[in-house]
N, C-alpha and C positions, 0 to 999 in steps of 0.2 A: 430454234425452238428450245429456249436453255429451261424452261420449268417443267416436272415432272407435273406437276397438278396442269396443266395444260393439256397433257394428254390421257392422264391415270383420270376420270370424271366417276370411275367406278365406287361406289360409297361401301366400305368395309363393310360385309355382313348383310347387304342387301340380298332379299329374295328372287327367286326367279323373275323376270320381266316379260310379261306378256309380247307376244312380236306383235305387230302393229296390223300382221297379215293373219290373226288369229283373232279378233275384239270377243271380251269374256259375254258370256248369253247372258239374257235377266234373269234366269234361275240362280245366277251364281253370284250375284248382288245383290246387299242387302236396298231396303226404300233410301237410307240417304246416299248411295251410293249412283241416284241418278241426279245429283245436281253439277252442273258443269265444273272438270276442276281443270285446275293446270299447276301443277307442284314443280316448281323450280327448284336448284339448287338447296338454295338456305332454307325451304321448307322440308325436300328431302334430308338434306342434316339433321332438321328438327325433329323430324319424325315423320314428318306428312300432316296429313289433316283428316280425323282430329287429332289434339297432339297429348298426351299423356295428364296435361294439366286440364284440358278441357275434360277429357273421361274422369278424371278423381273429378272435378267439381259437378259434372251428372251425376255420377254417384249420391254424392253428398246431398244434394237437392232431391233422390229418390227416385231420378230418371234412370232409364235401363243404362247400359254400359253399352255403347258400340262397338263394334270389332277395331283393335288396331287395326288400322292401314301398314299395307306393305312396304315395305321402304322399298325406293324403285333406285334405280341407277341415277348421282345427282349427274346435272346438267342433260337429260331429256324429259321434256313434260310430256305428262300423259294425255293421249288424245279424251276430248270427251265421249264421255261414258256413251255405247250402244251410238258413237257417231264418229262417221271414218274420216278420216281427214281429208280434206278437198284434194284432186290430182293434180298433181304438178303440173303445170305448163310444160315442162321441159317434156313428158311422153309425148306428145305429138309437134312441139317446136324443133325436135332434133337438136335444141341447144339446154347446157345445162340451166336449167332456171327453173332451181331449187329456195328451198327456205324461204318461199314466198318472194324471190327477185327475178331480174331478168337482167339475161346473158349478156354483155355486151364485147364482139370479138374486138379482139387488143394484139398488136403485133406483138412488142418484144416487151418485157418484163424484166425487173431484177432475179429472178428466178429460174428464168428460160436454159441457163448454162448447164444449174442442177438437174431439169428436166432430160433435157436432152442428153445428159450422160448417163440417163438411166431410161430414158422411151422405150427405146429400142432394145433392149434388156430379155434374153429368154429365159425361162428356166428348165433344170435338168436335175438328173439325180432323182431323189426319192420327192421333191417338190413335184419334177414334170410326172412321176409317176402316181401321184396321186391325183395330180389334176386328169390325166387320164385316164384313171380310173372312173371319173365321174359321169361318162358318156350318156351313159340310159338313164339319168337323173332329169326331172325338168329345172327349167331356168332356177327358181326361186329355192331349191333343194341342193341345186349347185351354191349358191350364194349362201346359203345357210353353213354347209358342208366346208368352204375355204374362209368362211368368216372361221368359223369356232377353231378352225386348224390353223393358221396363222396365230393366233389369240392364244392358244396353249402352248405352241412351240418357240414364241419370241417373249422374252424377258424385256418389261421398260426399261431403257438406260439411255442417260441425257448423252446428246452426241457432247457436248464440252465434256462429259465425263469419260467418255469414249475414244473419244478424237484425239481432245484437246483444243478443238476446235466447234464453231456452230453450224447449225446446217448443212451437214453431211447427206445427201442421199443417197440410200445404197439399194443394190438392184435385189432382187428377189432372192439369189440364190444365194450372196454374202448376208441378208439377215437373216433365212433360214440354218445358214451352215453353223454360222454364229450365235443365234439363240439367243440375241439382241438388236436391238433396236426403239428409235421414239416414233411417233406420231405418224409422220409421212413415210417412217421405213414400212410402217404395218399397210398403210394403204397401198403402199407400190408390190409391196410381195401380195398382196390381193389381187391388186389389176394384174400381176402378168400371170400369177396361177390359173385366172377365172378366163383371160384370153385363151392360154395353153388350154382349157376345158372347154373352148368353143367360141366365147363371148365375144362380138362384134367391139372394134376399138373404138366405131363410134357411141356407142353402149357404157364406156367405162371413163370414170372421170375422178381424177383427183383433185379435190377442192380444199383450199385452204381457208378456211374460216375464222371469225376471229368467236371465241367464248364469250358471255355477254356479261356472265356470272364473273370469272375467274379472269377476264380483263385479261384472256391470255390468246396467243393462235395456236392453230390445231390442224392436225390436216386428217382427213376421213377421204374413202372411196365412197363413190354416188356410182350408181349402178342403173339404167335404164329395164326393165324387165316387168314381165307381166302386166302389164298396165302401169307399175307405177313406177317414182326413181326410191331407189333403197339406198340408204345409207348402211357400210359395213366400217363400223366404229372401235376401236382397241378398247373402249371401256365397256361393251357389253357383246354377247356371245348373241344375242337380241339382232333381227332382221328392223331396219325403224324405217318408217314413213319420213321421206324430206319435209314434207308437210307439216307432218305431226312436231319438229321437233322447233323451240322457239327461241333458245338460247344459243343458239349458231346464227352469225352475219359473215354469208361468203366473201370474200374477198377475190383469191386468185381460182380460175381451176385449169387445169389442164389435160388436155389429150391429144392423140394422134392429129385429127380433124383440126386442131384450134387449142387456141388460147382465148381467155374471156376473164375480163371483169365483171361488174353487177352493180346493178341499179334496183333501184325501184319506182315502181309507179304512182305516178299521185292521183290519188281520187277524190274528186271536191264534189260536194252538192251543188247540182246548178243552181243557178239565181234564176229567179220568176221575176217578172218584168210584167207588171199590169198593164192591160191594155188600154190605146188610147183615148178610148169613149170612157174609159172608168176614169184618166186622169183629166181629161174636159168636164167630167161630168155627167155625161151622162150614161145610158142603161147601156151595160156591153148585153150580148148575144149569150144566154147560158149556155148554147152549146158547142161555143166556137173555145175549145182550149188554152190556159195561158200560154203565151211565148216563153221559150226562155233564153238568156241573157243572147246567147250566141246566136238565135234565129232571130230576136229582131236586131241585131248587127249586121245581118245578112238582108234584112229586108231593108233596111236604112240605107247598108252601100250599094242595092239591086235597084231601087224602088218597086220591090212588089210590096203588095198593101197586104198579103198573107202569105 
């Protein structure tokens, strides 16, 4: 994972970012601010929406001025407004199938070597003590809690610039001690802090993703909890909805339980198939329903007539 903009997605200067487990009330919106948005990358750069040239040219015309938009972290779109994002399949599959895909478990990978030299990974020192600290917290205040600590305590730095080499993975306790590391170091000092604090290992997952924006990979923790799967991310201190977020296409993930690649599903409109009396000619039954493609297949290879 040799590029920094691979895993830095943080946009200099942006504002606080709503967590996705807090959606803002309609008191705290203005009227345009209930039309659907989804601000990627290159419109967070821009500014968001609307963008500086659209408010001078209101102006000018004698239309009020809107409020800047907040510039949000690039590479997460924001859910739409006062609408939560649909729940992942993965809360009740047991399998990670996040970002809108599905799990598919995979023995062995180019990856498995790295994992495995670091699965099994404990942490100690002022790491295990803090995750221990976290006992009488609930789920989603612990994940809050070792996301923004992880995040303040490790500096990004490219493993080739590190190493000397790519794809280094290192265990919890050497990027803590170090106070660096990229992408997949941040998620693995998550998953074994948030274990060390309680968290079920089939609950914690390391998924590597490819960026959709930035045409780069990334590796993020996915987190099973409270109903939903949460992603804890190096570019924002922010709790995010898998769901919610639309510039990630998983790739590998890994856990204790498995290894998985990802698919998706297709969804096509069925075909309608008029009925017979309408292609002879004459009057069908208005109350007898159309077929569609697939039941008169089945009625063709059965011979039933309905």
């Amino acid at each position: 994972m040799a590029n920094r903009f691979k895993c830095l997605a943080w946009l200099a200067g942006a504002a606080a970012f709503a967590s996705v487990s807090s959606p803002a009330t309609a008191e705290q919106l203005s009227p345009s601010a209930f039309r659907p948005v989804s601000w990627a990358k290159n419109e967070a750069i821009l500014g968001g929406a609307p963008s500086a040239l659209q408010a001078i040219l209101s102006q000018q015309q004698g239309f009020p001025a809107e409020p800047q938009a907040t510039l949000h972290p690039a590479g997460y779109s924001l859910p739409a407004v006062l609408r939560s994002p649909p729940v992942s399949e993965g809360v009740s599959s047991g399998k990670p199938d996040v970002f809108g895909s599905v799990a598919l478990r995979v023995g062995r990978t180019p990856l498995n070597a790295r994992w495995l030299k670091v699965e099994n990974s404990r942490v100690h020192g002022a790491g295990a003590a803090f995750a221990n600290s976290l006992g009488a917290r609930d789920d989603v205040a612990k994940l809050e809690a070792v996301n923004r600590y992880v995040n303040r305590r490790v500096q990004f730095v490219d493993d080739e610039r590190r190493f000397g080499r790519a794809d280094v993975w290192a265990s919890a306790d050497q990027t803590l001690s170090a106070g660096k590391g990229d992408c997949e170091d941040y998620a693995i000092a998550k998953l074994q802090l948030l274990r060390r604090a309680g968290f079920s290992d089939k609950d914690l997952y390391l998924v590597i993703v490819k960026d959709l924006v930035s045409r780069a990979d990334h590796a993020v923790l996915v987190v099973r909890a409270a109903g939903r799967m949460y992603v804890l991310d190096n570019g924002t201190e922010a709790l995010l909805d898998s769901e919610a977020i639309r510039d990630y296409r998983p790739i590998l993930t890994f856990a204790a339980n498995g290894t998985w690649t990802h698919g998706y599903r297709i969804r096509s409109a069925p075909v309608q198939i008029a009925s017979a009396e309408k292609v002879l000619g004459g009057t069908p039954d208005a109350s007898e329903p159309q077929r569609s493609w697939s039941a008169s297949l089945l009625a063709f290879n059965t011979g039933l007539s309905k």
